[in-house]
C-alpha positions in Angstrom: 28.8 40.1 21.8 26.2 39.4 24.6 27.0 38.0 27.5 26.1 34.2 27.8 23.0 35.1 30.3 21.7 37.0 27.5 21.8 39.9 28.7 23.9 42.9 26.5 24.5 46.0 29.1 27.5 46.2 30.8 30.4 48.0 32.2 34.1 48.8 31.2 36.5 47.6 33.8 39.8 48.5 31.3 41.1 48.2 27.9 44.0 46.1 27.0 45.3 46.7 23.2 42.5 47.2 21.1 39.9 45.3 23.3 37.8 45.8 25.9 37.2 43.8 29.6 33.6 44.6 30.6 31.3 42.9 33.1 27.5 42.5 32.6 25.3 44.4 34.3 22.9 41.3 34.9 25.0 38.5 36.2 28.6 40.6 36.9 30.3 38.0 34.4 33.3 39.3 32.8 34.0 39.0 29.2 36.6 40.2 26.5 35.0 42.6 23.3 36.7 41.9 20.2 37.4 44.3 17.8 35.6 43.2 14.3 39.0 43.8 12.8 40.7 41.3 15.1 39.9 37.8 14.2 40.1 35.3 17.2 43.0 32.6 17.5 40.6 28.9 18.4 42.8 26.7 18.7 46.6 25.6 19.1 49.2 27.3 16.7 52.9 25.8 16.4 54.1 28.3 18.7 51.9 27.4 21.8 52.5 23.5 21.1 56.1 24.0 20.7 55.5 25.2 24.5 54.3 21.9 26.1 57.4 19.9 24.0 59.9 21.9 25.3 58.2 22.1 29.1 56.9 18.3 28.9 57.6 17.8 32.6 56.5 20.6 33.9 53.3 20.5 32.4 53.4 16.5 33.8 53.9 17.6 37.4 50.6 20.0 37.0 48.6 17.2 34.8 49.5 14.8 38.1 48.5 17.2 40.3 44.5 17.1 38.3 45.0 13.2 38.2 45.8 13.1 41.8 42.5 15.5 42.3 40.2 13.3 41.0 41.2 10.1 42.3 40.2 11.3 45.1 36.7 11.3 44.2 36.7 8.7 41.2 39.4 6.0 41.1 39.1 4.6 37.7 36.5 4.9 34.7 36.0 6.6 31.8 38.1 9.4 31.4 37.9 12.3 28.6 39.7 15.4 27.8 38.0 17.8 26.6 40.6 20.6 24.1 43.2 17.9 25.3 46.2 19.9 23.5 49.2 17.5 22.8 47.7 14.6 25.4 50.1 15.0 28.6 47.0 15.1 30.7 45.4 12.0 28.6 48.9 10.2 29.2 48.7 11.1 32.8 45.2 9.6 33.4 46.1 6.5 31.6 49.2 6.1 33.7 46.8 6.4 36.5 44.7 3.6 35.6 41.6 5.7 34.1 40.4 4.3 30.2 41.5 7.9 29.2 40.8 9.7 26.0 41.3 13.1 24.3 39.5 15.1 22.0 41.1 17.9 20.0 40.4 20.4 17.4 43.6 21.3 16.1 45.0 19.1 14.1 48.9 20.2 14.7 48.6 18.9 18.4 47.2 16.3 17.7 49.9 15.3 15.3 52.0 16.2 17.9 50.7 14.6 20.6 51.3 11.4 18.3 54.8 12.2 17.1 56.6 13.6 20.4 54.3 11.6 23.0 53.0 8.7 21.2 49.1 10.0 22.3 46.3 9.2 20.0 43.4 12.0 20.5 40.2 12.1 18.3 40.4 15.3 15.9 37.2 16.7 15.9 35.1 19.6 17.7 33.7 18.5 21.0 29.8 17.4 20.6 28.1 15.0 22.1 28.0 12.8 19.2 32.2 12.8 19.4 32.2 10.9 22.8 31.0 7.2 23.4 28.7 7.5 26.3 27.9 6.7 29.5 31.2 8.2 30.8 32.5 8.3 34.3 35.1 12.2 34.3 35.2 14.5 31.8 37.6 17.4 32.2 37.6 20.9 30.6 41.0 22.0 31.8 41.6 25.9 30.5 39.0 25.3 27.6 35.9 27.0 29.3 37.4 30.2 28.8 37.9 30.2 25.2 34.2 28.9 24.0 32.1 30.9 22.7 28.8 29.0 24.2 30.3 27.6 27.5 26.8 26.8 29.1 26.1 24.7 25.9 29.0 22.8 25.9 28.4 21.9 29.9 24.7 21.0 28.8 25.5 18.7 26.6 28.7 17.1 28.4 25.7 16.4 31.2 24.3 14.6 28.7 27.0 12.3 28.3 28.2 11.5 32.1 27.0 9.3 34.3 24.6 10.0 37.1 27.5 9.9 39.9 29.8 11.3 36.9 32.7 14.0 37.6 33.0 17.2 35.4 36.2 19.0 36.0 36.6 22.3 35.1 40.0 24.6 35.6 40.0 28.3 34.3 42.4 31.5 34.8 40.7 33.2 38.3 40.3 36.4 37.4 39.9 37.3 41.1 43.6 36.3 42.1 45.5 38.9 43.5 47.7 38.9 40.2 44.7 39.9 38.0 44.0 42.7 40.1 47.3 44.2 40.4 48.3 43.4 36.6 44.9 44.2 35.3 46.2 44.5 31.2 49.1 42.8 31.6 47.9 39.9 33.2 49.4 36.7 32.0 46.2 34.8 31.5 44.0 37.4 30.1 45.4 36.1 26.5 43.4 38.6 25.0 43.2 36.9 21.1 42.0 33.6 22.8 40.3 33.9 25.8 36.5 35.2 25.5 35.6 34.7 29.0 36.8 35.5 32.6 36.2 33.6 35.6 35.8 34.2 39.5 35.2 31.7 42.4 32.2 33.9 42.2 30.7 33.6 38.9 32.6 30.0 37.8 
């Protein structure tokens, strides 16, 4: 797998499992190699939903915390969440006062997001034919990190905000002190998911 900037030479920062964490030579982004053996988990199982049921206000207090972010700079509006899981942050936005909706790929959230939470989210792949545009925030919170093409999926969400619109983007920081002492056994390196790993420097 190239890197995004197109670029293929790189170097081995460490191996965890059976993959490898390199970082291009051309722009210094870090990336996971995947084994052709291994295929790639893209979306939600019934394990990691069964997460957010059992944790529902924890994961509240953090969606808040995002609401509470962007109020600051947008106070109502068109909201959409972008790989919206089971719809806490959706729920959180509309309690907020924001038109809020969710879009979702797998189809066990978002029949869970409907039976635990009463949250309708649209089932589909994100493209820019899934959103009804102009629209005021969309938020990619810990979805840039799994997409294969995330430069393609910010072009086009461009495409759908409005000129003063918000993009919101949240991702594991690679950087933290915890990545660099943990290094394999980082938490957030989810190695089956996550293709991508971000710094303050190269988000």
């Amino acid at each position: 797998m190239r890197c995004y900037c197109g670029a293929k030479d790189h170097k081995l920062l460490f191996c965890a499992s059976s993959y490898q964490i390199v970082q291009c030579l051309a722009c210094d982004q870090v990336r996971t190699i995947t084994p052709s053996k291994i295929e790639r988990k893209q979306i939600y199982n019934k394990e990691d939903i069964s997460v957010y049921i059992e944790k529902e206000v924890m994961f509240r207090l953090l969606f808040k915390r995002i609401v509470d972010f962007i109020k600051q700079y947008k106070k109502d509006g068109t909201f959409v969440d972008i790989g919206a899981g089971v719809g806490l942050l959706v729920d959180e936005a509309r309690r907020a006062g924001f038109d809020a909706s969710g879009i979702e790929p797998s189809l066990s959230a978002v029949r869970a997001a409907r039976k635990f939470f009463h949250i309708q989210l649209l089932h589909t792949k994100f493209t820019e034919k899934s959103m009804k545009k102009p629209v005021d925030i969309v938020v990619l919170n810990h979805v840039l990190e799994h997409l294969p093409n995330p430069h393609a999926v910010i072009r086009t969400i461009a495409n759908v905000l409005e000129k003063d619109g918000l993009l919101v983007i949240g991702v594991p920081n690679f950087g933290s002190i915890m990545s660099l002492l943990k290094k394999s056994r980082w938490q957030s390196l989810v190695l089956d998911q996550h293709r991508w790993h971000f710094t303050q420097k190269n988000t």
